[in-house]
Jmol script that loads the backbone (N, CA, C; Angstrom):
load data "model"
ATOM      1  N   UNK A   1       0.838  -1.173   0.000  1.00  0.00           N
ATOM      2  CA  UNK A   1       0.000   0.000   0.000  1.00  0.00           C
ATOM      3  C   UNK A   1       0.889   1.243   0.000  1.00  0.00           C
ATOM      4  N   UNK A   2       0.745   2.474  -0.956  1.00  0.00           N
ATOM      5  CA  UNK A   2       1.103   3.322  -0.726  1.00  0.00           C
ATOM      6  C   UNK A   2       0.896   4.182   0.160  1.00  0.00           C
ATOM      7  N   UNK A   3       1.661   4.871   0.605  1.00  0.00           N
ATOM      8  CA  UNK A   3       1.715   5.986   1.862  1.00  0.00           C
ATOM      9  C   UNK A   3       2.146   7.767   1.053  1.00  0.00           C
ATOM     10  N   UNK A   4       1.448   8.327   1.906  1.00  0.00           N
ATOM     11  CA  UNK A   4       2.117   9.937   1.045  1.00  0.00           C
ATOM     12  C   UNK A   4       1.994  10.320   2.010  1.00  0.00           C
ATOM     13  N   UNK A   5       3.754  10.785   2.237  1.00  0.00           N
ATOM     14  CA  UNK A   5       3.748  11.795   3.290  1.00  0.00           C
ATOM     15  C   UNK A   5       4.262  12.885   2.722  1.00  0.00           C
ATOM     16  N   UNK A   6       3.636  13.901   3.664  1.00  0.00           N
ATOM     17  CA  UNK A   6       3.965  15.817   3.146  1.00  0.00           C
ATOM     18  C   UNK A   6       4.812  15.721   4.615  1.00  0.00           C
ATOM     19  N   UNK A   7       6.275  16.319   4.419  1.00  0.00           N
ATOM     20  CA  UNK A   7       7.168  16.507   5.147  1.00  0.00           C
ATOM     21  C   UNK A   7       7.546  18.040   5.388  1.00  0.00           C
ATOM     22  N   UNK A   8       7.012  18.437   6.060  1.00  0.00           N
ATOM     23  CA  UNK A   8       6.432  20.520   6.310  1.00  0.00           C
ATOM     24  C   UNK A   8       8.302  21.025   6.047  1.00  0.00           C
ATOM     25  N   UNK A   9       8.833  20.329   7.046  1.00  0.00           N
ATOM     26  CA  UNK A   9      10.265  20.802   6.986  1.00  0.00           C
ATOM     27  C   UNK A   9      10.597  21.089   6.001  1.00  0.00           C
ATOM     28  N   UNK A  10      10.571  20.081   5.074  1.00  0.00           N
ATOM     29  CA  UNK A  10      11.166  20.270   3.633  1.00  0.00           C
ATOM     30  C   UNK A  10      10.851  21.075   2.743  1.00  0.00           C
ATOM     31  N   UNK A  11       9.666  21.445   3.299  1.00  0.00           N
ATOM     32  CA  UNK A  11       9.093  22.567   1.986  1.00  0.00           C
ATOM     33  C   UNK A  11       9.079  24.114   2.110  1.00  0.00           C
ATOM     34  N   UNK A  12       9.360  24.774   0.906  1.00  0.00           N
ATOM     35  CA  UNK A  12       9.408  26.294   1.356  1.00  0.00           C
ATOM     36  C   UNK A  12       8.267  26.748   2.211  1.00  0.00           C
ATOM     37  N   UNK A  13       8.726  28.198   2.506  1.00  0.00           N
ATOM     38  CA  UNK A  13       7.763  28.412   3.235  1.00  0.00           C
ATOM     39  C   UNK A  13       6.379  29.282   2.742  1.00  0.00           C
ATOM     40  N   UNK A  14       6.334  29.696   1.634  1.00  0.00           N
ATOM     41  CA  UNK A  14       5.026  29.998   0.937  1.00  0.00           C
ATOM     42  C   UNK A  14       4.820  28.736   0.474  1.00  0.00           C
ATOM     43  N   UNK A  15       4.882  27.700   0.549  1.00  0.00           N
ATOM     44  CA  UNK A  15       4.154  26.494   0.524  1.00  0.00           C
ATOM     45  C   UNK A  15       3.467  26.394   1.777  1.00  0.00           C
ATOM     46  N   UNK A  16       4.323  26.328   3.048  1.00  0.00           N
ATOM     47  CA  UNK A  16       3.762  25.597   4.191  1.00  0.00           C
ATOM     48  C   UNK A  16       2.912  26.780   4.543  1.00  0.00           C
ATOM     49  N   UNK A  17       2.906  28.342   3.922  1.00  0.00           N
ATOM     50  CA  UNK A  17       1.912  29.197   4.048  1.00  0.00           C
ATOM     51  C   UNK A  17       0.550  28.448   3.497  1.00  0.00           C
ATOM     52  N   UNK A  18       0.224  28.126   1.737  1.00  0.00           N
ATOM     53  CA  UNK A  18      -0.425  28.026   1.468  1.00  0.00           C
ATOM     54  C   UNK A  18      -1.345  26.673   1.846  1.00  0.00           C
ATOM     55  N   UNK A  19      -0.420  25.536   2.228  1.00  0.00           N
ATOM     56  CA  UNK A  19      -0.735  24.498   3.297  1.00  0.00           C
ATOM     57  C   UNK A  19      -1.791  24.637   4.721  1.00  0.00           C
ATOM     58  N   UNK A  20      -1.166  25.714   5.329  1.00  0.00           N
ATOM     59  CA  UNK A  20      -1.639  26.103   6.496  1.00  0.00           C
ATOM     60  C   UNK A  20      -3.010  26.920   6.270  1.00  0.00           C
ATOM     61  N   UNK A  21      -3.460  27.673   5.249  1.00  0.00           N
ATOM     62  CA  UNK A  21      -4.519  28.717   4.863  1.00  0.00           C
ATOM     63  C   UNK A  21      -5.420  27.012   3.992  1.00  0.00           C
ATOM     64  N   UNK A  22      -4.624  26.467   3.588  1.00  0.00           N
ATOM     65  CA  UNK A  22      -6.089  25.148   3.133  1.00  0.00           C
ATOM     66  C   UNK A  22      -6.566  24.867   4.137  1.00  0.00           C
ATOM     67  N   UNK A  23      -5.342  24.245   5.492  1.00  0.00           N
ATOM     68  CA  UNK A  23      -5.942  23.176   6.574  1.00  0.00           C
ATOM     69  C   UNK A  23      -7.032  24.393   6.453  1.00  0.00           C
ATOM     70  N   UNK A  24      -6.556  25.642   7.349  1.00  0.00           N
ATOM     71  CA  UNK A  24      -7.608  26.673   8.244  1.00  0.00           C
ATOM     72  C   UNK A  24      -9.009  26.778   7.382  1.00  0.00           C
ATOM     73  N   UNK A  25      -8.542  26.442   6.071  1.00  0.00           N
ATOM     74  CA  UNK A  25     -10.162  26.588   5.453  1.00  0.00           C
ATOM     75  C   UNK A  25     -10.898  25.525   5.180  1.00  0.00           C
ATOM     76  N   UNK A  26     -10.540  24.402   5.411  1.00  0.00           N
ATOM     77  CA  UNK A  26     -10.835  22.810   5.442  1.00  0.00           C
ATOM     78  C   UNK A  26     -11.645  23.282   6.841  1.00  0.00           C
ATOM     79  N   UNK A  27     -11.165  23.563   8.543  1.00  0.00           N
ATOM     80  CA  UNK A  27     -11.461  23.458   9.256  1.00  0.00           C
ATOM     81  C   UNK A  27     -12.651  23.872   9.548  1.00  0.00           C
ATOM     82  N   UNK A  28     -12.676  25.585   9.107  1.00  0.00           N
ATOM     83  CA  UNK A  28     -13.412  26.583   8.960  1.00  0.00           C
ATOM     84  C   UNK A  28     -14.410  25.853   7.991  1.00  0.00           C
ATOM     85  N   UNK A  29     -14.521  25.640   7.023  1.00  0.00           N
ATOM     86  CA  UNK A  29     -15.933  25.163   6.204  1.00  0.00           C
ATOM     87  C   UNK A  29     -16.054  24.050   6.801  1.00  0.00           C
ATOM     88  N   UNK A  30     -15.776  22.612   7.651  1.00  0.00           N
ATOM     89  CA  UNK A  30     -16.069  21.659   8.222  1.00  0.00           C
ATOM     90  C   UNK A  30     -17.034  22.181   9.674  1.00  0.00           C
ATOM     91  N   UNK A  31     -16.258  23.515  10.023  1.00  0.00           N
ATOM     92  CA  UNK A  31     -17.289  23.361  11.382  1.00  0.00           C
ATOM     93  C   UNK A  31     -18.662  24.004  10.911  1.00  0.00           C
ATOM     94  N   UNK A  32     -18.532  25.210   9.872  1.00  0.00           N
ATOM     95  CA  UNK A  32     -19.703  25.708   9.280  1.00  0.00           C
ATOM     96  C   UNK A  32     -20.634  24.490   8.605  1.00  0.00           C
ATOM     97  N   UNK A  33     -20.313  23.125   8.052  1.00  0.00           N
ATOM     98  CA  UNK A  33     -21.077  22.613   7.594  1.00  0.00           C
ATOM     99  C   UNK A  33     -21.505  21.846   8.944  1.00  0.00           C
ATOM    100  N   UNK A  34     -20.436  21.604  10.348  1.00  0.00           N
ATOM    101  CA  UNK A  34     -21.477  21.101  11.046  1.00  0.00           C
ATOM    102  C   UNK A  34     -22.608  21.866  11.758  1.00  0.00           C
ATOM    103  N   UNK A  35     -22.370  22.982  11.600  1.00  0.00           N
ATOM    104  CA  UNK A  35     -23.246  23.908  12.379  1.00  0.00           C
ATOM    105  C   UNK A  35     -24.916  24.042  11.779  1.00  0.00           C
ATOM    106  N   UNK A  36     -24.106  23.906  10.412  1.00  0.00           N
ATOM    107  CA  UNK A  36     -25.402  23.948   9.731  1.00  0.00           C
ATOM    108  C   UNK A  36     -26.030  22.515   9.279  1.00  0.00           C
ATOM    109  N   UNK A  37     -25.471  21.399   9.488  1.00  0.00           N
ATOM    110  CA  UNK A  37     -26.055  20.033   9.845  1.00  0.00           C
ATOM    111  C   UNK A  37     -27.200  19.915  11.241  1.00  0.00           C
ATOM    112  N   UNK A  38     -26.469  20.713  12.249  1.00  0.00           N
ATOM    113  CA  UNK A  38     -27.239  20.489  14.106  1.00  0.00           C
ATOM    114  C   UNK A  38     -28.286  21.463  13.737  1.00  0.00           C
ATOM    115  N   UNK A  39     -28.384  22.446  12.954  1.00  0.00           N
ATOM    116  CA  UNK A  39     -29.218  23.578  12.930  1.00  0.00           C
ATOM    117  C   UNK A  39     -30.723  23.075  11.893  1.00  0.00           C
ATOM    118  N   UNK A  40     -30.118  22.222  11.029  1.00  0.00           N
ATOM    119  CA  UNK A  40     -31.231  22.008  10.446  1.00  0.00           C
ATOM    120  C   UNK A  40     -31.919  20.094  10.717  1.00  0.00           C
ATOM    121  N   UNK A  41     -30.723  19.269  11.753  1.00  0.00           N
ATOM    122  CA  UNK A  41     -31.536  18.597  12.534  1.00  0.00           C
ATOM    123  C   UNK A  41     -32.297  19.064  13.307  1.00  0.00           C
ATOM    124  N   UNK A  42     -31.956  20.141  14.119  1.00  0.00           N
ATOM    125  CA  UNK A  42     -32.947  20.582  15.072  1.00  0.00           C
ATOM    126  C   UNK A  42     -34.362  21.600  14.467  1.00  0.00           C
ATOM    127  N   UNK A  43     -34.239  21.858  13.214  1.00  0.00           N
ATOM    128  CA  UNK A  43     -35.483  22.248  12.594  1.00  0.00           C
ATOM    129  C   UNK A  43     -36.537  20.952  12.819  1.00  0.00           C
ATOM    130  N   UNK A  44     -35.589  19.649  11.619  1.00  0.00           N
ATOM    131  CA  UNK A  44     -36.626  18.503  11.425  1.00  0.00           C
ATOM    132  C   UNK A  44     -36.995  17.965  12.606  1.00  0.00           C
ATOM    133  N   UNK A  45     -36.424  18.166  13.958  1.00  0.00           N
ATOM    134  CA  UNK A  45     -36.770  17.710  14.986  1.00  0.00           C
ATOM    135  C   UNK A  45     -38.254  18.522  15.789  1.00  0.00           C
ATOM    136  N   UNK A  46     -38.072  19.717  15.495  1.00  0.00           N
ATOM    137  CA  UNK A  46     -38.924  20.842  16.020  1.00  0.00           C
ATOM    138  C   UNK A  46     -40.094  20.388  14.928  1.00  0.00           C
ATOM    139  N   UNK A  47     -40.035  20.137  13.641  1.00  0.00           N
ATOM    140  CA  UNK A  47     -41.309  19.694  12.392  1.00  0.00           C
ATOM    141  C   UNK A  47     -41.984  18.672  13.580  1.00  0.00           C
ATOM    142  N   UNK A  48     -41.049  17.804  13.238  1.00  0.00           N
ATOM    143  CA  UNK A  48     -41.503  16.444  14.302  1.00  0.00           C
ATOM    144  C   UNK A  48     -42.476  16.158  14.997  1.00  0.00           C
ATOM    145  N   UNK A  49     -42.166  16.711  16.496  1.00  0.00           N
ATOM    146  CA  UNK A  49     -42.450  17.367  17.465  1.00  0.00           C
ATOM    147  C   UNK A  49     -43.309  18.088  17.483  1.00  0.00           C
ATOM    148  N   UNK A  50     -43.896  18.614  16.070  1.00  0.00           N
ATOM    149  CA  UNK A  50     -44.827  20.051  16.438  1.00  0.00           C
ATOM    150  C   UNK A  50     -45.891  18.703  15.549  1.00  0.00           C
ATOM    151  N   UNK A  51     -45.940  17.962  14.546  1.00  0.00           N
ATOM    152  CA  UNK A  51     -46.739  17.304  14.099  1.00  0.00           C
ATOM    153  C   UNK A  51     -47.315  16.107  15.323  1.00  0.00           C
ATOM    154  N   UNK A  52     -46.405  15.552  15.879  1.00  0.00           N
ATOM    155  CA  UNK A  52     -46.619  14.802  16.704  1.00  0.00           C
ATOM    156  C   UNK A  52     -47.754  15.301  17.907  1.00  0.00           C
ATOM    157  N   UNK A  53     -47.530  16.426  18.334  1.00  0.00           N
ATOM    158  CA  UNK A  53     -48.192  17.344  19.353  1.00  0.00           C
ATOM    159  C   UNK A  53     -49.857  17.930  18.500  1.00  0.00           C
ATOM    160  N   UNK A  54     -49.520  18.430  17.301  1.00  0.00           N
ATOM    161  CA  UNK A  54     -51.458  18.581  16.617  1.00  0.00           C
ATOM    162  C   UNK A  54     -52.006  17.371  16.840  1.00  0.00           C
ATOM    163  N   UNK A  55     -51.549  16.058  15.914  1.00  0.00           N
ATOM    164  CA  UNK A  55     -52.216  14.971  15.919  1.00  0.00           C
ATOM    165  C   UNK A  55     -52.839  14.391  17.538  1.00  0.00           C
ATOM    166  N   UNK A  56     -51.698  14.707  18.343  1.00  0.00           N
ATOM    167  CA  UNK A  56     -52.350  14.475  19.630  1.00  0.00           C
ATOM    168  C   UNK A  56     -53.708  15.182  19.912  1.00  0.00           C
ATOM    169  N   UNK A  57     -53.183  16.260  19.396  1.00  0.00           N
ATOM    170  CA  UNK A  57     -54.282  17.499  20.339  1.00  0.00           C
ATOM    171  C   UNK A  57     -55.750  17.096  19.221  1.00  0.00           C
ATOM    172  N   UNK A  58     -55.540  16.824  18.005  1.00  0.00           N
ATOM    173  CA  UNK A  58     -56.438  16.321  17.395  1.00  0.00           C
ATOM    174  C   UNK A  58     -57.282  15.390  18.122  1.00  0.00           C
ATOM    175  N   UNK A  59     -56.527  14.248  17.860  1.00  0.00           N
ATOM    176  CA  UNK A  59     -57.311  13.289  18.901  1.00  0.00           C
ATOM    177  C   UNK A  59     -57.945  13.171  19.879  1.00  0.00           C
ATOM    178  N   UNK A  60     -57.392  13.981  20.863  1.00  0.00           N
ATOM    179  CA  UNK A  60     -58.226  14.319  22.278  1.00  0.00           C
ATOM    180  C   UNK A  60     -59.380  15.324  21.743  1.00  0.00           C
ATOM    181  N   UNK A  61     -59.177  16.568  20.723  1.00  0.00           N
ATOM    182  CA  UNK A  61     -60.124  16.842  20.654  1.00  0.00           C
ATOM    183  C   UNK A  61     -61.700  16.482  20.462  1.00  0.00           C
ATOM    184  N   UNK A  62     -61.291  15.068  19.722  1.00  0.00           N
ATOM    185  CA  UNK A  62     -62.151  14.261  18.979  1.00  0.00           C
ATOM    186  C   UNK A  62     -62.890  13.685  19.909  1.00  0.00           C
ATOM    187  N   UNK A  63     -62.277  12.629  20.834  1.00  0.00           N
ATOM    188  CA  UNK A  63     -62.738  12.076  21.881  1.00  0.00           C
ATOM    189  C   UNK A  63     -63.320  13.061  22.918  1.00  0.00           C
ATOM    190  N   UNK A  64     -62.903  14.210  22.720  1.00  0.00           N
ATOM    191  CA  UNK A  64     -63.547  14.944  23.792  1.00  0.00           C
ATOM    192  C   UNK A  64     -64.898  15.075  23.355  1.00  0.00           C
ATOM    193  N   UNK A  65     -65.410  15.346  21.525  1.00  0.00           N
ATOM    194  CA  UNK A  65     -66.410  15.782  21.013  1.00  0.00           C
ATOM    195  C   UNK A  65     -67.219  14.532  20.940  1.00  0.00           C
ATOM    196  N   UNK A  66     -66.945  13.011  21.557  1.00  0.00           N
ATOM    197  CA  UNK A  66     -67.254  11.827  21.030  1.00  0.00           C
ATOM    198  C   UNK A  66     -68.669  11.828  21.919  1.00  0.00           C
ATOM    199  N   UNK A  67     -68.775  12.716  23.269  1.00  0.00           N
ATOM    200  CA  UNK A  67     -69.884  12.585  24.436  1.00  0.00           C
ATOM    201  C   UNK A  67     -70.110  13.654  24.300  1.00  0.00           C
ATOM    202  N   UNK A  68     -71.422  13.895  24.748  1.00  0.00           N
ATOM    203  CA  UNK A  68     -72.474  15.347  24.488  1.00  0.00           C
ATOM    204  C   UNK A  68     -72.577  15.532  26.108  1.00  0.00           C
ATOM    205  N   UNK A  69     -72.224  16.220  26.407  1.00  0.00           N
ATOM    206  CA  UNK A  69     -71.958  16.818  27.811  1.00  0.00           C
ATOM    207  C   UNK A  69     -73.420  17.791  27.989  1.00  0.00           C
ATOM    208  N   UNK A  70     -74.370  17.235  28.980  1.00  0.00           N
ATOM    209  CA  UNK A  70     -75.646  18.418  29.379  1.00  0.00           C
ATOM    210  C   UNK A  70     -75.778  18.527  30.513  1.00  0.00           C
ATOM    211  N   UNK A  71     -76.817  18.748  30.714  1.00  0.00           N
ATOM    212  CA  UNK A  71     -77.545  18.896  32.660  1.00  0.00           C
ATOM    213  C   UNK A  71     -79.023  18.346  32.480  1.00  0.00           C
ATOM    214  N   UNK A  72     -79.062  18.094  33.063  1.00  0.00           N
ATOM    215  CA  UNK A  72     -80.516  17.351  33.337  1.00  0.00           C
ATOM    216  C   UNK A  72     -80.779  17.379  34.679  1.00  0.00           C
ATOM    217  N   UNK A  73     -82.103  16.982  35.086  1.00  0.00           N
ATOM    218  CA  UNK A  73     -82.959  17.032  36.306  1.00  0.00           C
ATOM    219  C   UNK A  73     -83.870  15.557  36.087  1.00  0.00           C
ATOM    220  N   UNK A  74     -83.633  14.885  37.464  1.00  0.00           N
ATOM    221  CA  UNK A  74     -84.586  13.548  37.440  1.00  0.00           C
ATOM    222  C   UNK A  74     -85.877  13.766  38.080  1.00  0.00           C
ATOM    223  N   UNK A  75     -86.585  13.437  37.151  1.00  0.00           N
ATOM    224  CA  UNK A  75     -88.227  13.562  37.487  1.00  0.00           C
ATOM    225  C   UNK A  75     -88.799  11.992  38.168  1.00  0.00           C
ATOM    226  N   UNK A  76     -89.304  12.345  39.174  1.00  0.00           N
ATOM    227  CA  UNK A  76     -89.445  10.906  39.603  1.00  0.00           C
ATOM    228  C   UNK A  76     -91.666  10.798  39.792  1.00  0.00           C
ATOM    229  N   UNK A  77     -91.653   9.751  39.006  1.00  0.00           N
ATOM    230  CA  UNK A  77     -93.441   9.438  38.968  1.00  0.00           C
ATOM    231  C   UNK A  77     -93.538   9.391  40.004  1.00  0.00           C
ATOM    232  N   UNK A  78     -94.992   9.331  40.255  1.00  0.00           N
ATOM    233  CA  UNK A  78     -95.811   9.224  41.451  1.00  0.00           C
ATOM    234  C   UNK A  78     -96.103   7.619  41.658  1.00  0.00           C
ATOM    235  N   UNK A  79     -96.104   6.672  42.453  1.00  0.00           N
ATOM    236  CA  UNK A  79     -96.207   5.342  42.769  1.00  0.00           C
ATOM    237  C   UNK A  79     -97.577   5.440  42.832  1.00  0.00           C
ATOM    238  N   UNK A  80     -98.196   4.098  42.384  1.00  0.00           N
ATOM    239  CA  UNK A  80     -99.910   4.042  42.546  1.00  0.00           C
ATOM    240  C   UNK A  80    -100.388   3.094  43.838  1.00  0.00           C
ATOM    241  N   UNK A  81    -100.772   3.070  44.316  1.00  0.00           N
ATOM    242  CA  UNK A  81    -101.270   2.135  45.085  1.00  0.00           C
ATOM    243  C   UNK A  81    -101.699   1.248  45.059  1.00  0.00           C
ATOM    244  N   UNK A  82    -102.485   0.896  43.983  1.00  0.00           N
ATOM    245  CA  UNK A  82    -103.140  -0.361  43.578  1.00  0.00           C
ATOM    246  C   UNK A  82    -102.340  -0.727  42.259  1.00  0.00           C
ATOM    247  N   UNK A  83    -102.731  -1.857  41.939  1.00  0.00           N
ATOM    248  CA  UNK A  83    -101.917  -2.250  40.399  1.00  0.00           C
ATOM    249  C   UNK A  83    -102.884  -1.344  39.272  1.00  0.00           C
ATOM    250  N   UNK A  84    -102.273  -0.992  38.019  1.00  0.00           N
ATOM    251  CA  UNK A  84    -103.379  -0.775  37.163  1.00  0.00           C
ATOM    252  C   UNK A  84    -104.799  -1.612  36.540  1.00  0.00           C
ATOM    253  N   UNK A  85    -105.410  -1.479  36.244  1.00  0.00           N
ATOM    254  CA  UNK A  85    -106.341  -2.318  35.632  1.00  0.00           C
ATOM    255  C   UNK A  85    -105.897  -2.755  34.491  1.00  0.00           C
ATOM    256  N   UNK A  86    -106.173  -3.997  34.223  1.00  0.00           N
ATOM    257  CA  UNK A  86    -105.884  -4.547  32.611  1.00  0.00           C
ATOM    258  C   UNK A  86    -106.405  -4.116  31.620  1.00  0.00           C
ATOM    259  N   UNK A  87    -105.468  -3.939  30.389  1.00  0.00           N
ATOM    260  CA  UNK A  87    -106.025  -3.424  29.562  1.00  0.00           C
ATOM    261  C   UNK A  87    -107.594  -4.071  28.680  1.00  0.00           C
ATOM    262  N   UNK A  88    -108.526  -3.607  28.424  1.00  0.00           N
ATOM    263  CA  UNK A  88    -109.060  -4.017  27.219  1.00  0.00           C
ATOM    264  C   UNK A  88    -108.735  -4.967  26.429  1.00  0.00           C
ATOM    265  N   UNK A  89    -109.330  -5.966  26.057  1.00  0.00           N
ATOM    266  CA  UNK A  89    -109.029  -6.656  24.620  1.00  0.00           C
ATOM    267  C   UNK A  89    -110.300  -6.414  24.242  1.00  0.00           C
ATOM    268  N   UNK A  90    -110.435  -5.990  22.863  1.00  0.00           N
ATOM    269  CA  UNK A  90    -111.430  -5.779  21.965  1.00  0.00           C
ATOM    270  C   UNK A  90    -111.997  -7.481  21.414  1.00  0.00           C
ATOM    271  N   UNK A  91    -111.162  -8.398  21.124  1.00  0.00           N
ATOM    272  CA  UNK A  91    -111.403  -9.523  20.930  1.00  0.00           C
ATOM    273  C   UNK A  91    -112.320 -10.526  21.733  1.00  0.00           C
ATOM    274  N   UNK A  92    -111.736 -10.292  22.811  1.00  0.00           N
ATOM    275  CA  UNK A  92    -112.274 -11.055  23.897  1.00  0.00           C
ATOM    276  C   UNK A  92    -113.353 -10.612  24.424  1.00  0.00           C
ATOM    277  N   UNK A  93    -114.877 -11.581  24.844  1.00  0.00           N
ATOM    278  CA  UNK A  93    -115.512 -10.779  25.225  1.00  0.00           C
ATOM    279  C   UNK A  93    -115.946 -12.246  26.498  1.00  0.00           C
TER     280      UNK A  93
END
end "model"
wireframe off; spacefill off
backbone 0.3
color backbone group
């Protein structure tokens, strides 16, 4: 397997200038692209999160609308004393 080594010593020094201004801009655009990797996970995370949270609130809304919530008052009959009389049959005589 080949190996390549850059040996700094050996090389002039507007080389190891222009060497040193790549690394720094290798570094510099690596942390800007991670910044802007965490920045736009944490968007899709916040999408997420905010869909996850309607659908909830959906749902409960639903179930909340599933029962008709009123007031009422119990009316209670009057008990008879005797049994009723049987009805009529027209048939029967």
């Amino acid at each position: 397997m080949t190996t390549v080594r850059i040996n700094m010593r050996e090389r002039s020094l507007p080389e190891r200038i222009v060497y040193g201004v790549l690394l720094l801009a290798v570094l510099v655009l690596g942390f800007f692209f991670l910044v802007a990797a965490l920045i736009a996970g944490a968007i899709l995370a916040a999408v997420i999160l905010l869909r996850f949270w309607w659908v909830k609130r959906k749902l409960a809304k639903a179930a909340e609308e599933e029962f008709i919530t009123t007031e009422y008052t119990v009316v209670e009959r009057e008990k008879l004393e005797s049994p009723p009389p049987e009805p009529r049959n027209p048939n029967r005589q």
